[in-house]
N, CA, C and O atoms as a GROMACS GRO file, in nm:
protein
  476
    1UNK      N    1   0.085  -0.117   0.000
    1UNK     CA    2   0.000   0.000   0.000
    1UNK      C    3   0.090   0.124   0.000
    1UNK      O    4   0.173   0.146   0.087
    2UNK      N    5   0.067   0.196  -0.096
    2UNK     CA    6   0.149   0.320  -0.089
    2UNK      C    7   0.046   0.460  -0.059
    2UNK      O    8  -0.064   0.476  -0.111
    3UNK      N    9   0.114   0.558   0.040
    3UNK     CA   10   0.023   0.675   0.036
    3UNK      C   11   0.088   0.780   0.018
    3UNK      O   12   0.208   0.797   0.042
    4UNK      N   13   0.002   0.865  -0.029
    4UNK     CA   14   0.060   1.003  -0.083
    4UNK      C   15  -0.019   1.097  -0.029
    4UNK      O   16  -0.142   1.103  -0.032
    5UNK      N   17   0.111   1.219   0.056
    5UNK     CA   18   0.033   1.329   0.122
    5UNK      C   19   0.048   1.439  -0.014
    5UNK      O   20   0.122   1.451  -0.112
    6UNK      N   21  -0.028   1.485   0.024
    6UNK     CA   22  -0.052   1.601  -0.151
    6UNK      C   23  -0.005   1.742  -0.016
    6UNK      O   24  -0.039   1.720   0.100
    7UNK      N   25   0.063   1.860  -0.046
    7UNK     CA   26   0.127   1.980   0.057
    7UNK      C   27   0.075   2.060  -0.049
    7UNK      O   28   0.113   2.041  -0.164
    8UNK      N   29  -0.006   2.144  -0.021
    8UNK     CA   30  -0.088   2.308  -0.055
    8UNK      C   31  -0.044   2.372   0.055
    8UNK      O   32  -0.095   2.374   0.167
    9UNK      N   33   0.083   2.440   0.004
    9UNK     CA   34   0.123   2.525   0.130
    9UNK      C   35   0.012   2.660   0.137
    9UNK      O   36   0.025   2.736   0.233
   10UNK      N   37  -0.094   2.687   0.039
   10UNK     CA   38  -0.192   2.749   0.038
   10UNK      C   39  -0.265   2.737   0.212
   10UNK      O   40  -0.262   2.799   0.319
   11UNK      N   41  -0.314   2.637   0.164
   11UNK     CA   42  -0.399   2.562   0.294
   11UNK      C   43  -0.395   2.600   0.446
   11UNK      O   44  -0.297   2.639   0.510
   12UNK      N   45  -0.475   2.587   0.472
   12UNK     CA   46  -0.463   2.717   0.644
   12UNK      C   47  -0.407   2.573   0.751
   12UNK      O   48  -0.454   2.460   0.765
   13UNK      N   49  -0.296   2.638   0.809
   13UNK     CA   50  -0.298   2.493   0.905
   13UNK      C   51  -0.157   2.443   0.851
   13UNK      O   52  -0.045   2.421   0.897
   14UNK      N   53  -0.202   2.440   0.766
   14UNK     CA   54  -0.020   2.399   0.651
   14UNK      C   55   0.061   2.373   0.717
   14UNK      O   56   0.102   2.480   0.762
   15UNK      N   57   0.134   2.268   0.769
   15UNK     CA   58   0.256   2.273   0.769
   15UNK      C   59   0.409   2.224   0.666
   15UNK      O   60   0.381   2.138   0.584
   16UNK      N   61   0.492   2.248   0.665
   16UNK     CA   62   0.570   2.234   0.537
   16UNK      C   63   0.581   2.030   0.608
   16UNK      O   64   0.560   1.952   0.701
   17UNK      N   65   0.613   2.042   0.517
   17UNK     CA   66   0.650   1.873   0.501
   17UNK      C   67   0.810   1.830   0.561
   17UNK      O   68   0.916   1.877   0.518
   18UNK      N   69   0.798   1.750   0.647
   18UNK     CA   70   0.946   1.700   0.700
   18UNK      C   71   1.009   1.632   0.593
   18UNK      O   72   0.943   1.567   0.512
   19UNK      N   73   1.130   1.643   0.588
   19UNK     CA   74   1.281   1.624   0.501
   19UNK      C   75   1.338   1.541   0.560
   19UNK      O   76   1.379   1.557   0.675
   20UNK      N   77   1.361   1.374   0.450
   20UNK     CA   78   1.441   1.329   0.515
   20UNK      C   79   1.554   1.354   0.544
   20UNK      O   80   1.600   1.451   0.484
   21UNK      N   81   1.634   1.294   0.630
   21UNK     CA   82   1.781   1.329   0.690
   21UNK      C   83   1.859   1.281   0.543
   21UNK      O   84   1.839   1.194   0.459
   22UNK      N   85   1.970   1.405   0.566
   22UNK     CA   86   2.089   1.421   0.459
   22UNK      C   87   2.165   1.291   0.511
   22UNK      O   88   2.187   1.250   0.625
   23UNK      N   89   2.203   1.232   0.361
   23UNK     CA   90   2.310   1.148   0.404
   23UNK      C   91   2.448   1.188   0.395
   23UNK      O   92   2.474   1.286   0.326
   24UNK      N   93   2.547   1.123   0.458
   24UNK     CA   94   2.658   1.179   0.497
   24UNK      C   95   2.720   1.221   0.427
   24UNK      O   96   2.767   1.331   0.455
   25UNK      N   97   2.750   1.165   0.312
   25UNK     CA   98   2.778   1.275   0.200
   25UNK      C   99   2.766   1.386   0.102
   25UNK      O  100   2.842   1.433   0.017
   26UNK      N  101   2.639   1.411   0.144
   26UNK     CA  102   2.574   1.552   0.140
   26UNK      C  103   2.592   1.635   0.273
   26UNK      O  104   2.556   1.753   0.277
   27UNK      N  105   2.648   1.570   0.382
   27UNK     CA  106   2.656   1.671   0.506
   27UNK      C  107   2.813   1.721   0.457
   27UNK      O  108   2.842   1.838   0.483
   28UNK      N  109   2.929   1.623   0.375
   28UNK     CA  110   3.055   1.615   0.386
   28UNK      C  111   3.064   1.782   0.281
   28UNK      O  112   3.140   1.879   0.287
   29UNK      N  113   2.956   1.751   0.200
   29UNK     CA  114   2.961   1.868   0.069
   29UNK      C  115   2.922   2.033   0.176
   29UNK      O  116   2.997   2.121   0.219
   30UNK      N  117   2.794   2.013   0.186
   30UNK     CA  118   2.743   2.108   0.277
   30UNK      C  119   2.872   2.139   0.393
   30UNK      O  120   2.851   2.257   0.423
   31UNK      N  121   2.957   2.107   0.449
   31UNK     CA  122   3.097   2.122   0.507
   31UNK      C  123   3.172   2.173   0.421
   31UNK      O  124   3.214   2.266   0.490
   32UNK      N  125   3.228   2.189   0.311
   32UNK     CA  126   3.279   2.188   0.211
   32UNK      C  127   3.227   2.329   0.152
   32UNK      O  128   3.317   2.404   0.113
   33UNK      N  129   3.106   2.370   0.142
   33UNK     CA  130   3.075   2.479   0.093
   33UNK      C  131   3.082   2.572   0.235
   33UNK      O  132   3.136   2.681   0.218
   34UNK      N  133   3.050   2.552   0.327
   34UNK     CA  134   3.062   2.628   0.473
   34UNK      C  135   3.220   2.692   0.510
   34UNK      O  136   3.266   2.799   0.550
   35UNK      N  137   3.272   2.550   0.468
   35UNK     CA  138   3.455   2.656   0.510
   35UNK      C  139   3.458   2.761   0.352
   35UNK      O  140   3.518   2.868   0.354
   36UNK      N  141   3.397   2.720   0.241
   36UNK     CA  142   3.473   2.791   0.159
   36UNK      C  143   3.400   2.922   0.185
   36UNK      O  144   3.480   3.014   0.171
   37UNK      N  145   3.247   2.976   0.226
   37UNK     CA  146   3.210   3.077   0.232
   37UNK      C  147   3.262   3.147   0.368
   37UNK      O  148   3.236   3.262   0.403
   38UNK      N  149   3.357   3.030   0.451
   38UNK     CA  150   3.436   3.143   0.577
   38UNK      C  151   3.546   3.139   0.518
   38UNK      O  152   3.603   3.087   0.614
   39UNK      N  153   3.645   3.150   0.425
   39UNK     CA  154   3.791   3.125   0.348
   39UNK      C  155   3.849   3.244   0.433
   39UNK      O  156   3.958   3.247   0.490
   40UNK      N  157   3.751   3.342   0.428
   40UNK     CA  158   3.809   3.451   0.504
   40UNK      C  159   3.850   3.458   0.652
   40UNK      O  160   3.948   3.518   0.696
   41UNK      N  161   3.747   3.378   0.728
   41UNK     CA  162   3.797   3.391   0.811
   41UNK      C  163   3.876   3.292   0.896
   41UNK      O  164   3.892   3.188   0.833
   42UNK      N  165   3.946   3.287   1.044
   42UNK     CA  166   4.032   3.181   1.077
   42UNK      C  167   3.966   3.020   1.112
   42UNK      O  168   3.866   2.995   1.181
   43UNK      N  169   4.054   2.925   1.044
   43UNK     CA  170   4.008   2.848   0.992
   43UNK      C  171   4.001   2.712   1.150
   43UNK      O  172   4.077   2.719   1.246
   44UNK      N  173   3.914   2.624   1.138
   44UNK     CA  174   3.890   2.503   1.222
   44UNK      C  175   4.021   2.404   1.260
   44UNK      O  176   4.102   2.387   1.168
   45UNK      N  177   4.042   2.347   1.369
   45UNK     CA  178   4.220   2.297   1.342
   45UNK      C  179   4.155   2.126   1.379
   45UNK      O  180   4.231   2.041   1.425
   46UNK      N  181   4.014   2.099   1.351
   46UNK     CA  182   3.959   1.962   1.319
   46UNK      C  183   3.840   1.974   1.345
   46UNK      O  184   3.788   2.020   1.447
   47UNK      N  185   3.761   1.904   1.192
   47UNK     CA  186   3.652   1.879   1.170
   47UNK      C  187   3.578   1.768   1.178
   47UNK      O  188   3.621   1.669   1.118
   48UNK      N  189   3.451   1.757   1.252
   48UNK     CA  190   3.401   1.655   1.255
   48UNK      C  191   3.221   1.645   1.187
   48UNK      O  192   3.130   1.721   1.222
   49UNK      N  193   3.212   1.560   1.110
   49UNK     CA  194   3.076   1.549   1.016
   49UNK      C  195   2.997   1.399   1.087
   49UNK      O  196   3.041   1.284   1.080
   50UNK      N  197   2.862   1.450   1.159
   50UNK     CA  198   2.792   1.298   1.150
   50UNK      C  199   2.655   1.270   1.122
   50UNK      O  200   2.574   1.360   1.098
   51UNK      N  201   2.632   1.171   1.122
   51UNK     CA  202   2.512   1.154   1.006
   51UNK      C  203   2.396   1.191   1.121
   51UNK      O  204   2.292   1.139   1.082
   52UNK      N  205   2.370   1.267   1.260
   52UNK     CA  206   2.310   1.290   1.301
   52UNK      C  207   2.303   1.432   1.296
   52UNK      O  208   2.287   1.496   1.400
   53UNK      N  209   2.316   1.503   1.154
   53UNK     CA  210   2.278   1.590   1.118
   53UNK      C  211   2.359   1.739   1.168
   53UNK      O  212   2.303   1.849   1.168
   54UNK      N  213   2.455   1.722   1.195
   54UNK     CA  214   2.537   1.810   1.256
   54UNK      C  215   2.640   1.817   1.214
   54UNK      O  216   2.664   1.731   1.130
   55UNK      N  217   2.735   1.901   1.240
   55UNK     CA  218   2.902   1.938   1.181
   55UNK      C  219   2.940   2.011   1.322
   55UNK      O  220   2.867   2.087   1.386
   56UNK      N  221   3.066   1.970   1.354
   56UNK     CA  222   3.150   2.045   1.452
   56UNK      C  223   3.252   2.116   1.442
   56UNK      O  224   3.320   2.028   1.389
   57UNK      N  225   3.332   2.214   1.448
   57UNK     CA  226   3.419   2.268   1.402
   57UNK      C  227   3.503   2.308   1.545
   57UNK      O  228   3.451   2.389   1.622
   58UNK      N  229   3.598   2.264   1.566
   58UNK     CA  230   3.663   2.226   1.681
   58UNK      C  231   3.828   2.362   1.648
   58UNK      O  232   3.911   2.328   1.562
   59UNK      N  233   3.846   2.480   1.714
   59UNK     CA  234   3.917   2.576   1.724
   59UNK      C  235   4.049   2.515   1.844
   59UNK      O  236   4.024   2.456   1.949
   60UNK      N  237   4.193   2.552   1.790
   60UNK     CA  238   4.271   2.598   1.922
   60UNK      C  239   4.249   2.563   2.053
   60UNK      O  240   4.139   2.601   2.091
   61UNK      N  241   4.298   2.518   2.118
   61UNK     CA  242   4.286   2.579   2.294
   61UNK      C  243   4.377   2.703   2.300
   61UNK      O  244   4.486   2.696   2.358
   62UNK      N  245   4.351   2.774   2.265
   62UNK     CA  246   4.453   2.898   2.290
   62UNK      C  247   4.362   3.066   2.273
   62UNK      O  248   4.265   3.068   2.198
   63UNK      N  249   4.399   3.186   2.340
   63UNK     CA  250   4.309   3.258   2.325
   63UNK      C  251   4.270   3.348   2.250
   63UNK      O  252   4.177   3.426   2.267
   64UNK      N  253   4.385   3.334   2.113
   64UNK     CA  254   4.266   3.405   1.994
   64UNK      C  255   4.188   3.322   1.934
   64UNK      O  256   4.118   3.378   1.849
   65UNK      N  257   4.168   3.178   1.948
   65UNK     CA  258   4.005   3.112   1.955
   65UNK      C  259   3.878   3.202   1.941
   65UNK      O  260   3.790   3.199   1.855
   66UNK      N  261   3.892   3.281   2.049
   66UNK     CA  262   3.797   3.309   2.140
   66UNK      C  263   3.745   3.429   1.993
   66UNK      O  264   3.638   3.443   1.934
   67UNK      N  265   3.837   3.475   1.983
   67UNK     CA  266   3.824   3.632   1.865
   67UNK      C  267   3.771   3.504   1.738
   67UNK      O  268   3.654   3.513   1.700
   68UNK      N  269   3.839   3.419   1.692
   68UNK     CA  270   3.770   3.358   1.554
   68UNK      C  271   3.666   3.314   1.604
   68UNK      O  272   3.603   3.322   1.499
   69UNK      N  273   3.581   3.268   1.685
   69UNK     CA  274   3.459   3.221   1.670
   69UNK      C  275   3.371   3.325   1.725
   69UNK      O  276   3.251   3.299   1.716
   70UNK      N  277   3.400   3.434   1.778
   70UNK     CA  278   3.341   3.555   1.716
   70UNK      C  279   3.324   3.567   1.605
   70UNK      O  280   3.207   3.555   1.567
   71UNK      N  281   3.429   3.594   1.502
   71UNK     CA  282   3.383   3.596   1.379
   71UNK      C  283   3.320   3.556   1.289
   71UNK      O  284   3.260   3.602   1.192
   72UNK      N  285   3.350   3.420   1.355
   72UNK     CA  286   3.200   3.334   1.272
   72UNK      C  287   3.079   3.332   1.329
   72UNK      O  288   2.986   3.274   1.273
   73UNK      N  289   3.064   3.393   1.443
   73UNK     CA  290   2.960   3.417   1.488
   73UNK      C  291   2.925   3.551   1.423
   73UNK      O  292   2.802   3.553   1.430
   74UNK      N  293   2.959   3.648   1.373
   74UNK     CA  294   2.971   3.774   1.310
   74UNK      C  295   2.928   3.724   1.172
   74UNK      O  296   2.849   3.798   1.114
   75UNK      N  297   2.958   3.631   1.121
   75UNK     CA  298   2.963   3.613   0.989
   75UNK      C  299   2.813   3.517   0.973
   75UNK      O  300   2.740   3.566   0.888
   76UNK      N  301   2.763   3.406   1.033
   76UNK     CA  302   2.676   3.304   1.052
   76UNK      C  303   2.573   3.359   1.157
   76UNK      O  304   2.462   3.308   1.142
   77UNK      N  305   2.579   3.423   1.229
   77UNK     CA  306   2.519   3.439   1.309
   77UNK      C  307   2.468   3.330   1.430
   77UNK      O  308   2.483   3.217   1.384
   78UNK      N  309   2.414   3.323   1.565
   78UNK     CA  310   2.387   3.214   1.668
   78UNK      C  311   2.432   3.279   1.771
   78UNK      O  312   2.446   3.401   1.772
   79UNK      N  313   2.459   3.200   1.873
   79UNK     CA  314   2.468   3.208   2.020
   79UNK      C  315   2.622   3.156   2.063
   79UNK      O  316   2.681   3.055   2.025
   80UNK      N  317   2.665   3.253   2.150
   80UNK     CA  318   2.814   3.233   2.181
   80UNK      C  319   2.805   3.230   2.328
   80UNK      O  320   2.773   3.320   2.404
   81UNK      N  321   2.853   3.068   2.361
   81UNK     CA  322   2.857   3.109   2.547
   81UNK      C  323   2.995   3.073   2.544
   81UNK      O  324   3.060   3.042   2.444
   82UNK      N  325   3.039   3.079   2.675
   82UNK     CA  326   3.100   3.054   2.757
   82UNK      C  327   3.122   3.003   2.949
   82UNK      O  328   3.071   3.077   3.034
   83UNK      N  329   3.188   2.899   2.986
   83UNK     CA  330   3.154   2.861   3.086
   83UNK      C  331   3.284   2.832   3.101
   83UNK      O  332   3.354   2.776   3.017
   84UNK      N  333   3.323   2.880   3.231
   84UNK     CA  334   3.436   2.811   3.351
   84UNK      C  335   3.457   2.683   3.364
   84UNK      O  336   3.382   2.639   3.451
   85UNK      N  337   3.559   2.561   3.294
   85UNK     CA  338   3.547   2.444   3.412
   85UNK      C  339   3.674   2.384   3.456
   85UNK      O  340   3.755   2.368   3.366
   86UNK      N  341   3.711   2.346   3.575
   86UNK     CA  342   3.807   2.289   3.651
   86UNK      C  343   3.821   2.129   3.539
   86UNK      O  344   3.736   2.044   3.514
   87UNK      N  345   3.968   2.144   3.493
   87UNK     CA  346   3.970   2.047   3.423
   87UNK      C  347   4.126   1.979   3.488
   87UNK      O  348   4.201   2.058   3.547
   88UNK      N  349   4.166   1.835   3.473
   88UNK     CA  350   4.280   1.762   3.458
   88UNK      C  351   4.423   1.872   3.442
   88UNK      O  352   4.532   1.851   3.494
   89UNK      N  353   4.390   1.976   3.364
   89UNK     CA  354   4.496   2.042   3.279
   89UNK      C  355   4.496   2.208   3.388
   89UNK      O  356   4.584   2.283   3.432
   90UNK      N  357   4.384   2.206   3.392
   90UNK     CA  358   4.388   2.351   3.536
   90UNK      C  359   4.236   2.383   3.416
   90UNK      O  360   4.189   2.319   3.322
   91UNK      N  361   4.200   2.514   3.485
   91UNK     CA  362   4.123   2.563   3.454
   91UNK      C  363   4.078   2.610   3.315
   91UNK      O  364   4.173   2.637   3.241
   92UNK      N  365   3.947   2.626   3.259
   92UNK     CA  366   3.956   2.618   3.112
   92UNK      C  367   3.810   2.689   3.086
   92UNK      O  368   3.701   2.646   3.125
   93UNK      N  369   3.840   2.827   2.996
   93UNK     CA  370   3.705   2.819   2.925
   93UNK      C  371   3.673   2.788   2.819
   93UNK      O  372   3.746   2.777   2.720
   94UNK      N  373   3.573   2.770   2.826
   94UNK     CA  374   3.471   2.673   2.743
   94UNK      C  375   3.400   2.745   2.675
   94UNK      O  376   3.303   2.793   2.733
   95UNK      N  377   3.424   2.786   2.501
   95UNK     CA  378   3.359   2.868   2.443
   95UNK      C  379   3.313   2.820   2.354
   95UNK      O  380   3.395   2.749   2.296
   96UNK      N  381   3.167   2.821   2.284
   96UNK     CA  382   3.101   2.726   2.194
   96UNK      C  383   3.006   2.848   2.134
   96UNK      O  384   2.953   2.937   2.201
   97UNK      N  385   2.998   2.833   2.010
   97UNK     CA  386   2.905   2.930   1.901
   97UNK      C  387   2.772   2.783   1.849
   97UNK      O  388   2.821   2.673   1.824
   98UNK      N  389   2.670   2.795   1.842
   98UNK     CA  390   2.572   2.710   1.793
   98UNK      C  391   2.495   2.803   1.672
   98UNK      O  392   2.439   2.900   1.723
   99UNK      N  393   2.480   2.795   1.519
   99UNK     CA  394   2.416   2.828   1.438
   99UNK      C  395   2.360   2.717   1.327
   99UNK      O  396   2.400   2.603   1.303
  100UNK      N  397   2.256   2.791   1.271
  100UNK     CA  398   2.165   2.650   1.151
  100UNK      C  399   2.266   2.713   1.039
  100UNK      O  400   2.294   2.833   1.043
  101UNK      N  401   2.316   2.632   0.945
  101UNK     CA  402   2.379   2.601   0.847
  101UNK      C  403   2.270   2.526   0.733
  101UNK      O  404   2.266   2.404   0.718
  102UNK      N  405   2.198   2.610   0.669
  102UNK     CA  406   2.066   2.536   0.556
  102UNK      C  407   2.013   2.433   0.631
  102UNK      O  408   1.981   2.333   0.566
  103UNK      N  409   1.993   2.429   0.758
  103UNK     CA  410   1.877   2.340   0.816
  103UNK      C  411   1.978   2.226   0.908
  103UNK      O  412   1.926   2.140   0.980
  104UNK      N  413   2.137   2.243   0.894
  104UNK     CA  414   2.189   2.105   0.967
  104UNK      C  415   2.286   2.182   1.074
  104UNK      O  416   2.373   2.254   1.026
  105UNK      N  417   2.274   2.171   1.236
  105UNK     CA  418   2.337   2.195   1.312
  105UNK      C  419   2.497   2.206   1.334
  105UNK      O  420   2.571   2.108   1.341
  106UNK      N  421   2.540   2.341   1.345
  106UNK     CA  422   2.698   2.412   1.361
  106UNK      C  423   2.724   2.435   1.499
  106UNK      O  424   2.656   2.522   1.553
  107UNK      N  425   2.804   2.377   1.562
  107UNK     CA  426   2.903   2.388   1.635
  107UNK      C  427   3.035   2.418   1.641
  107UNK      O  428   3.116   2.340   1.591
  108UNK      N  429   3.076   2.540   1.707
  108UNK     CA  430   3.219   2.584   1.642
  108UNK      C  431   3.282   2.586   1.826
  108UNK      O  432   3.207   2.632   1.911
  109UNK      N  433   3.362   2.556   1.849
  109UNK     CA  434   3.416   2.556   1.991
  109UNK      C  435   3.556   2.605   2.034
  109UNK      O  436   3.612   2.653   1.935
  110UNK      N  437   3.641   2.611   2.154
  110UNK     CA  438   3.746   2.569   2.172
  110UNK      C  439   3.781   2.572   2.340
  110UNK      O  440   3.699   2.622   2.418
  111UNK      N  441   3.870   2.530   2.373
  111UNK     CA  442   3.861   2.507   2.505
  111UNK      C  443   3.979   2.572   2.550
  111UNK      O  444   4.084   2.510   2.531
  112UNK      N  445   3.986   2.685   2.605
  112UNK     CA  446   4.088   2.786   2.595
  112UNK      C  447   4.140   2.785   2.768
  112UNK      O  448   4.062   2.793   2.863
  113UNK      N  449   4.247   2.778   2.777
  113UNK     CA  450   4.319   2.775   2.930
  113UNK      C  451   4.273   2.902   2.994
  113UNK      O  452   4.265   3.007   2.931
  114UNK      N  453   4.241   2.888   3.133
  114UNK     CA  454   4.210   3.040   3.178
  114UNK      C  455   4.326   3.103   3.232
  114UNK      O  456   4.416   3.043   3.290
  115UNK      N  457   4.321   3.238   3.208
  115UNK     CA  458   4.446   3.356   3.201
  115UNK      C  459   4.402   3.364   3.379
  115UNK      O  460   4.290   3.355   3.429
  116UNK      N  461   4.521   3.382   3.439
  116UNK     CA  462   4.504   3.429   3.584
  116UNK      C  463   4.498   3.598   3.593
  116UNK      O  464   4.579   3.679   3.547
  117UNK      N  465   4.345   3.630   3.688
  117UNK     CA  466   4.293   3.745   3.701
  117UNK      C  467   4.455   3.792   3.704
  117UNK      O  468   4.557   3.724   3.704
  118UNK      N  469   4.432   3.962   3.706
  118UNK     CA  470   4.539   4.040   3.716
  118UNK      C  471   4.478   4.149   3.828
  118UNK      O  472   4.359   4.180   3.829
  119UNK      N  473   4.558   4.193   3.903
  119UNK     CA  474   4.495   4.272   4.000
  119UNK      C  475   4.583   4.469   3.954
  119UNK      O  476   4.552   4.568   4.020
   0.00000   0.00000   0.00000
């Protein structure tokens, strides 16, 4: 038995129709066009692509990190936190940018040593 939904995005109520999930080598391309439209700016030092619809872009531990994923946050637009955490290595912030990339989840990060206050 086969069925067919007919989409009149006319139609009151409408909702658009769910998309199946990209396969991984359409996420690898979609990666591929993403660094080339940041060429400009500083680049990822390892990338990770998975078929759960996401891309990671993994920055430095060091603290002009912190300034490039600004920029791609400048450039892509999303949400930039940061958080304190007591790690193995001493203390570390934790800076992560989250933006939609044509519908598949961006993560840009790096885990930057914390500078001791200065008085």
């Amino acid at each position: 038995m086969t069925t067919v939904y007919i989409y009149d995005p006319k139609a009151e109520g409408t909702e658009l129709p769910k998309l199946p999930p990209l396969p991984i080598g359409c996420l690898v391309v979609g990666t591929f066009n993403l660094l080339e439209e940041a060429i400009d700016l500083p680049q990822p030092q390892d990338i990770h692509v998975s078929d759960l619809q996401s891309i990671s872009l993994q920055f430095a531990g060091e603290q002009p990190s912190l300034r490039a994923i600004t920029r791609w946050a400048q450039r892509f637009g999303g949400v930039i936190t940061s958080e304190l955490h007591d790690t193995e290595r001493g203390p570390q912030t934790w800076c992560r940018l989250e933006f939609d990339y044509y519908g598949v989840a961006v993560k840009a990060y790096a885990h930057i040593p914390a500078t001791p206050a200065t008085i």
